[in-house]
Each structure stands twice: as structure tokens, then as C-alpha cells.
N, CA, C and O atoms as a GROMACS GRO file, in nm:
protein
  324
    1UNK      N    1   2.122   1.460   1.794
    1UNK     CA    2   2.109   1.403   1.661
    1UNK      C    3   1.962   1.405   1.619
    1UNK      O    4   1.870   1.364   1.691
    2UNK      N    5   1.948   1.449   1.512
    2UNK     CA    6   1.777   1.448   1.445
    2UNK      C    7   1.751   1.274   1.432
    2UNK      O    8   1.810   1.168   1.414
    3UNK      N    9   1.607   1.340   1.458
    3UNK     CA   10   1.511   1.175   1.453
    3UNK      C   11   1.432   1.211   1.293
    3UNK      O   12   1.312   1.196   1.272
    4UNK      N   13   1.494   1.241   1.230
    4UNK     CA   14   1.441   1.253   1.098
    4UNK      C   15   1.502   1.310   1.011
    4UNK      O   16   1.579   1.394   1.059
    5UNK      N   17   1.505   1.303   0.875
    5UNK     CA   18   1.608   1.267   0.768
    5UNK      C   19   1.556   1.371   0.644
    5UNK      O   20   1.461   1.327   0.578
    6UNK      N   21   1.606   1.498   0.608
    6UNK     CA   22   1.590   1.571   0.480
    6UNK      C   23   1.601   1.491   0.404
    6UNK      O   24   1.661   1.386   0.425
    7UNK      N   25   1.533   1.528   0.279
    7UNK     CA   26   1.566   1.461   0.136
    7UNK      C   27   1.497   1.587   0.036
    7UNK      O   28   1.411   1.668   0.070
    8UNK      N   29   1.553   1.576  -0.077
    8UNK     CA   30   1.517   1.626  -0.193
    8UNK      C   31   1.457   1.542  -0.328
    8UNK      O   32   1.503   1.452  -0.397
    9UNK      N   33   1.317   1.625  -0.328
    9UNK     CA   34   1.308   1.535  -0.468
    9UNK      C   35   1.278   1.665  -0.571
    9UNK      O   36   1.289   1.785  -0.547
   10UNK      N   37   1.222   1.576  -0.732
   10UNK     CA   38   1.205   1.639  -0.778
   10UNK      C   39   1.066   1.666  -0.855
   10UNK      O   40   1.050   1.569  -0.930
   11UNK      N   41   0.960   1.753  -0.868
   11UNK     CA   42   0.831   1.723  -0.923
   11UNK      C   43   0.817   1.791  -1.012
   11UNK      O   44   0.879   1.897  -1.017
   12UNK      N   45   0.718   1.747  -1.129
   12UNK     CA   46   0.670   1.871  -1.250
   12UNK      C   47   0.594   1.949  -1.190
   12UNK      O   48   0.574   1.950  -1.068
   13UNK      N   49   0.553   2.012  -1.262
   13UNK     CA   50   0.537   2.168  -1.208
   13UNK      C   51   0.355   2.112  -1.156
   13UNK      O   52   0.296   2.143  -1.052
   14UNK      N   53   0.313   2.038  -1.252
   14UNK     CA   54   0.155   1.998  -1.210
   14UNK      C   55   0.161   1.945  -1.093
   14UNK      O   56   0.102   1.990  -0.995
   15UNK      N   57   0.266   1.798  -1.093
   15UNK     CA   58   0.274   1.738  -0.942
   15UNK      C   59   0.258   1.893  -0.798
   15UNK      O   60   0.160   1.938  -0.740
   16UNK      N   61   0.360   1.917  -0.795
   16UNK     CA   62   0.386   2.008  -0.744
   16UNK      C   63   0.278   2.136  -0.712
   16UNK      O   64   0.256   2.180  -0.600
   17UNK      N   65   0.215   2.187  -0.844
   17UNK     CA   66   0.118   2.245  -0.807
   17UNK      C   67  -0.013   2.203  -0.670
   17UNK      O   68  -0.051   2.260  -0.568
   18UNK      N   69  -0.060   2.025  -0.767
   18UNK     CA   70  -0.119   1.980  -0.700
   18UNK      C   71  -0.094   1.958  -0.519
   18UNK      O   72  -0.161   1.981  -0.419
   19UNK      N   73   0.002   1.917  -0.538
   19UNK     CA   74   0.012   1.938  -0.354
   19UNK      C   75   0.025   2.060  -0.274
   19UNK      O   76   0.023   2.078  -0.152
   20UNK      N   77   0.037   2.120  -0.352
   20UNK     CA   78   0.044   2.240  -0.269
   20UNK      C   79  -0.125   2.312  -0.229
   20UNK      O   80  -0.152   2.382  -0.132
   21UNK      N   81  -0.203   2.271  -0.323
   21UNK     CA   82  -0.319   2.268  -0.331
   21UNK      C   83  -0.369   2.230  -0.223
   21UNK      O   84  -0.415   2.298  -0.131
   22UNK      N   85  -0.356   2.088  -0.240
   22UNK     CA   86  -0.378   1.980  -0.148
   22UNK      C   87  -0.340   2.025   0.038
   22UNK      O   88  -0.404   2.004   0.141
   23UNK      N   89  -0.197   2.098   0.009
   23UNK     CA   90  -0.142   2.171   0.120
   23UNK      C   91  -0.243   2.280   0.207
   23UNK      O   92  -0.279   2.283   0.325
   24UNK      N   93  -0.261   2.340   0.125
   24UNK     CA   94  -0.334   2.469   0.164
   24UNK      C   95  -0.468   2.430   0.226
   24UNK      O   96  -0.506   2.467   0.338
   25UNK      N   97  -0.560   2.328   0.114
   25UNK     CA   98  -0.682   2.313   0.145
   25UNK      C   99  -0.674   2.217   0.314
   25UNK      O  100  -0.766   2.223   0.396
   26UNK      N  101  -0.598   2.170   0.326
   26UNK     CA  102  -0.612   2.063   0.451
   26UNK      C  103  -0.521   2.126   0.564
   26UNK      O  104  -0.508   2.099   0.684
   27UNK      N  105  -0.477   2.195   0.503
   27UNK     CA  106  -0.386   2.315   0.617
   27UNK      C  107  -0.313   2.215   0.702
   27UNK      O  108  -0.309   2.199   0.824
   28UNK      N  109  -0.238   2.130   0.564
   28UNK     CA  110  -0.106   2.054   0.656
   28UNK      C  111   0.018   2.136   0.565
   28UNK      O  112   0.001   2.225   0.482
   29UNK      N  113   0.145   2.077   0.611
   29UNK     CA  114   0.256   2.130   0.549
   29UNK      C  115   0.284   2.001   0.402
   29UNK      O  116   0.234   1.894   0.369
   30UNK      N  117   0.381   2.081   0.357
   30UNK     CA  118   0.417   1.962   0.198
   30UNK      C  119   0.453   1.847   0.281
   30UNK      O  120   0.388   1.743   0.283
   31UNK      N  121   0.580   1.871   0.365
   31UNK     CA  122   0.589   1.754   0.485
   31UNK      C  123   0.506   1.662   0.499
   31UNK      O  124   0.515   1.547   0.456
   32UNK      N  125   0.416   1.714   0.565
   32UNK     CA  126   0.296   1.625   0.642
   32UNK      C  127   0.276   1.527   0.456
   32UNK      O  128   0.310   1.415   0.417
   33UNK      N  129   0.198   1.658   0.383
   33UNK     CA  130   0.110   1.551   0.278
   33UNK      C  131   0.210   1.455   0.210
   33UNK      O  132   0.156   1.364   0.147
   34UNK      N  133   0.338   1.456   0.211
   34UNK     CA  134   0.436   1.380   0.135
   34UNK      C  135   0.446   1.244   0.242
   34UNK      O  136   0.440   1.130   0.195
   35UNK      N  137   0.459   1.268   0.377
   35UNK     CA  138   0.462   1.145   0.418
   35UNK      C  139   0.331   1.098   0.450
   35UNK      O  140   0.333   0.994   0.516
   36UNK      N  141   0.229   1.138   0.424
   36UNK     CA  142   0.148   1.079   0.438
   36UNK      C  143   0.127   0.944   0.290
   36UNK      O  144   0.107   0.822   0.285
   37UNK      N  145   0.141   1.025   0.218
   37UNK     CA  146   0.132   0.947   0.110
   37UNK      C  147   0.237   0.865   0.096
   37UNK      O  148   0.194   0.760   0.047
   38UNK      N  149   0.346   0.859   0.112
   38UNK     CA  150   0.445   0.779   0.130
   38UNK      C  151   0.391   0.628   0.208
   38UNK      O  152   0.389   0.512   0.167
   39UNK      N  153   0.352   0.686   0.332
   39UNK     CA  154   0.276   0.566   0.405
   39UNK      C  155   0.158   0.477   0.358
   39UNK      O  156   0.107   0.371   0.393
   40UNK      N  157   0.139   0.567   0.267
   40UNK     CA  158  -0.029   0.510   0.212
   40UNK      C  159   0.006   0.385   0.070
   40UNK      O  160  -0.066   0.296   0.024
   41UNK      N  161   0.175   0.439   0.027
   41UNK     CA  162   0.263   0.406  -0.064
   41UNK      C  163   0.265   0.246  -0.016
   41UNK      O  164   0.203   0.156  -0.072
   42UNK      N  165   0.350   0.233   0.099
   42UNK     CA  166   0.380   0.154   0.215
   42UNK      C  167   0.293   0.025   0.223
   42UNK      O  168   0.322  -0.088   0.184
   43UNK      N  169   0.175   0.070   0.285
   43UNK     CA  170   0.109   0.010   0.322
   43UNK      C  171   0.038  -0.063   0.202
   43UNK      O  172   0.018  -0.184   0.212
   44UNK      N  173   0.001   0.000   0.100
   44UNK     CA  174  -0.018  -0.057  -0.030
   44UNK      C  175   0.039  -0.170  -0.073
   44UNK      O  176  -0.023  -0.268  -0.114
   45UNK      N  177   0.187  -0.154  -0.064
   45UNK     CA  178   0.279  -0.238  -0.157
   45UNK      C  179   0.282  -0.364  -0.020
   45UNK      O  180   0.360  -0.458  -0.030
   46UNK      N  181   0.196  -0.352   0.095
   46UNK     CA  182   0.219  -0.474   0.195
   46UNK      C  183   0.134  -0.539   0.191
   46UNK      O  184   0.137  -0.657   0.226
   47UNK      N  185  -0.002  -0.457   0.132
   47UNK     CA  186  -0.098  -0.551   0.054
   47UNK      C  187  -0.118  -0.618  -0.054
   47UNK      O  188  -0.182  -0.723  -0.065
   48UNK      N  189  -0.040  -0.535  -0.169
   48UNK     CA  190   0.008  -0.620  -0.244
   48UNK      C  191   0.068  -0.756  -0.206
   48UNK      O  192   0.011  -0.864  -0.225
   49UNK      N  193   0.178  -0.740  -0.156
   49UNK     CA  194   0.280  -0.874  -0.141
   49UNK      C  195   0.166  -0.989  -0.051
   49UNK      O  196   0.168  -1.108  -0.083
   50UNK      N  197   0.078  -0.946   0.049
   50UNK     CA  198   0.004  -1.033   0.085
   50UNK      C  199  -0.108  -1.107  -0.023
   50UNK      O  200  -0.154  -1.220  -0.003
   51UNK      N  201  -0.127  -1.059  -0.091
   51UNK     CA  202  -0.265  -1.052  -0.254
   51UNK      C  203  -0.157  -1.203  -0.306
   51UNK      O  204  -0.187  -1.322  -0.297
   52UNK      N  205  -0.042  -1.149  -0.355
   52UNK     CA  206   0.074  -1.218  -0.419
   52UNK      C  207   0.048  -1.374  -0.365
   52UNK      O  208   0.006  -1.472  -0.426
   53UNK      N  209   0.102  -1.352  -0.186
   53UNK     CA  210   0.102  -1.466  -0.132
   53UNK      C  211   0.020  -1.550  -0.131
   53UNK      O  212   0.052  -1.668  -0.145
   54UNK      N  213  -0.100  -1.512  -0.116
   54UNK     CA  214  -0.220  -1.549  -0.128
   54UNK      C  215  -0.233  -1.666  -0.258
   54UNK      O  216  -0.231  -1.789  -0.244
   55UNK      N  217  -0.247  -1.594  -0.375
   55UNK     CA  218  -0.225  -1.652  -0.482
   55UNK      C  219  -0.174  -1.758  -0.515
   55UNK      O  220  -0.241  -1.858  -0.541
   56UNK      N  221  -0.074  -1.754  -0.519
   56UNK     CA  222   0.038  -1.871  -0.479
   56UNK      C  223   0.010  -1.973  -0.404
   56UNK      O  224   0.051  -2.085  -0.434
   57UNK      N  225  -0.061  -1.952  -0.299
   57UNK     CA  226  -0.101  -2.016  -0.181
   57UNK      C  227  -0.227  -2.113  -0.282
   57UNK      O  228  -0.241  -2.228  -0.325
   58UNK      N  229  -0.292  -1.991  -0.282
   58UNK     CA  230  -0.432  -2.078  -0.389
   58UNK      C  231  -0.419  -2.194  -0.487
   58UNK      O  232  -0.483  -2.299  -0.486
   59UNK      N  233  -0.295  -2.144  -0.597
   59UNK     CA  234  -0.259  -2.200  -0.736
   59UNK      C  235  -0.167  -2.330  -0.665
   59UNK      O  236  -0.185  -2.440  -0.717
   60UNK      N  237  -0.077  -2.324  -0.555
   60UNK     CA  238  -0.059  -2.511  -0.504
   60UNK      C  239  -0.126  -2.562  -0.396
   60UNK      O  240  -0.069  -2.655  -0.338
   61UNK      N  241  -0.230  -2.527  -0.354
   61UNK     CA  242  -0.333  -2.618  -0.291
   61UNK      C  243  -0.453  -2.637  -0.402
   61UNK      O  244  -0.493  -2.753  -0.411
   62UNK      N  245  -0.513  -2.545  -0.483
   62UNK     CA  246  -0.576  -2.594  -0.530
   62UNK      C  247  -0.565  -2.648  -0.677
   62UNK      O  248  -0.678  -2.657  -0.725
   63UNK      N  249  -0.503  -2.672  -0.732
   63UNK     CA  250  -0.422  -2.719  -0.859
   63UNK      C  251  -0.488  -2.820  -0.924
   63UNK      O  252  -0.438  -2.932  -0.922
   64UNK      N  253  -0.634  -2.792  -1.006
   64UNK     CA  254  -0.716  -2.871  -1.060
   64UNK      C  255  -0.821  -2.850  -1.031
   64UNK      O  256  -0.930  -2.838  -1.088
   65UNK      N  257  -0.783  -2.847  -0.931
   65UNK     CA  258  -0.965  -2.842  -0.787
   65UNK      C  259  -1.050  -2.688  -0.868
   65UNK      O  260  -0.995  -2.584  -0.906
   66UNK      N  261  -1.239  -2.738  -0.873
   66UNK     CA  262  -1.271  -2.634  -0.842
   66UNK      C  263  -1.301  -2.606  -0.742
   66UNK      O  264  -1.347  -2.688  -0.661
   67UNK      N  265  -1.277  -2.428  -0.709
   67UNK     CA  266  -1.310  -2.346  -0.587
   67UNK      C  267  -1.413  -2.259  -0.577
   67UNK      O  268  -1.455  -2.193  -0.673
   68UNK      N  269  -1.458  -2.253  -0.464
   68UNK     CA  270  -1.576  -2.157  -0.438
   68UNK      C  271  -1.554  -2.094  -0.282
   68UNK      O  272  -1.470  -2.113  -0.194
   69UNK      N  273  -1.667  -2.013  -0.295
   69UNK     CA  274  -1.589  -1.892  -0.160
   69UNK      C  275  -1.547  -1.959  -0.078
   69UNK      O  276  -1.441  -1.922  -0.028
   70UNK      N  277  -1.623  -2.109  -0.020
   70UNK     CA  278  -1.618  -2.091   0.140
   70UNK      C  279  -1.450  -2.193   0.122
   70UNK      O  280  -1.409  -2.221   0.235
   71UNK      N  281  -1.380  -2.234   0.040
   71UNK     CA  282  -1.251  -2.283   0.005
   71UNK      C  283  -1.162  -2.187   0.053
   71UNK      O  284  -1.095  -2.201   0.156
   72UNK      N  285  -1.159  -2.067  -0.039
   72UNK     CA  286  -1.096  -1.907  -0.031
   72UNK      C  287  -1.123  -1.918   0.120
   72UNK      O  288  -1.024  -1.975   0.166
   73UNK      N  289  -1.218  -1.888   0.230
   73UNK     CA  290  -1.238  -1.891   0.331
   73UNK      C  291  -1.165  -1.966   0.412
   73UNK      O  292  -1.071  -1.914   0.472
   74UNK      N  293  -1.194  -2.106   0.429
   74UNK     CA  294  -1.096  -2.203   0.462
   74UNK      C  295  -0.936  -2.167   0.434
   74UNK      O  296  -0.866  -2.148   0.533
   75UNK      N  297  -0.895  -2.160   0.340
   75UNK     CA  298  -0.752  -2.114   0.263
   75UNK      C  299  -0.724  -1.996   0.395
   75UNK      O  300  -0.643  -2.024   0.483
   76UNK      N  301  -0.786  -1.888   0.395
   76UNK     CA  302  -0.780  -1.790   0.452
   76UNK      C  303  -0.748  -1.800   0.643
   76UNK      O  304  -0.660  -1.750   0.713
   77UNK      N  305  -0.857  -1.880   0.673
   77UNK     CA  306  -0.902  -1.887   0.843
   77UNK      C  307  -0.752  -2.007   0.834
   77UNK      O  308  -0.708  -2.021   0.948
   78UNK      N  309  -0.668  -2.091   0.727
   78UNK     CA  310  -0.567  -2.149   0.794
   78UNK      C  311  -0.439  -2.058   0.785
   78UNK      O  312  -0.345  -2.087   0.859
   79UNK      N  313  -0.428  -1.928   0.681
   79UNK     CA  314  -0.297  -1.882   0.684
   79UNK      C  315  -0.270  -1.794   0.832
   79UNK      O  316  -0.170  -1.758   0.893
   80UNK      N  317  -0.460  -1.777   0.860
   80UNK     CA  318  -0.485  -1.672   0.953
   80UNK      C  319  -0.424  -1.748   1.097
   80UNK      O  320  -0.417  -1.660   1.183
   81UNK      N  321  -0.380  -1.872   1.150
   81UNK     CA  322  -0.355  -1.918   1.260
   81UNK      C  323  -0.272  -1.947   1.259
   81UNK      O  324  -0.223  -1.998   1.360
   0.00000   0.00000   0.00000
């Protein structure tokens, strides 16, 4: 059984150009550069949701209060333990 999964998509002709570009110059396959970026996709949207949390975190502890870095800091060194 394969440890990995075809798929089809679909790109404009620029998308498409561009990676192939991208292909050639780094002398990976479309493969490679598609999941790479996929991951880069990934990992993005996990920083996001942490940014999010964060926020949230900020807006009901500090709810009135003013803040300054070393708060953010504090905030931070307690989600961190």
C-alpha cells in the first residue's frame, strides 16, 4: 500500500508557470515545491491560531489594565509552563 496520496489540482497558467520556474531553478520536482509550500501553509495557519490565542488571552486578563512589554512577557513565560 502507498505511504502517499495523488491528488489533482488546478492552476492558471501564471501560477503554474511560476513553479515550474521555481522547479527548475532549485532543481526540485513540482512535488517537492508543492509540499513544501503546503507545509509552510501549515505551519502558518498554527501560528496564526497561537497569535489568536494569545489575544484572547490578553483582552480577559487584561481588561482595563494598561500594558507594557514586560506584562506581554509575564502573560507569555505563564502560558509557556
Amino acid at each position: 500500500m502507498r505511504s502517499t496520496k495523488a491528488i489533482s489540482i488546478t492552476l492558471s497558467p501564471d501560477l503554474n508557470e511560476e513553479i515550474w520556474k521555481i522547479a527548475r531553478t532549485e532543481r526540485k520536482s513540482i512535488s517537492d515545491i508543492l509540499r513544501e509550500a503546503l507545509r509552510q501553509y501549515a505551519a502558518n495557519r498554527a501560528v496564526s491560531e497561537v497569535r489568536k490565542q494569545l489575544r484572547k488571552t490578553l483582552r480577559n486578563n487584561l481588561r482595563g489594565r494598561k500594558i507594557g512589554p514586560d506584562d506581554v512577557e509575564n502573560l507569555l513565560d505563564e502560558k509557556r509552563t
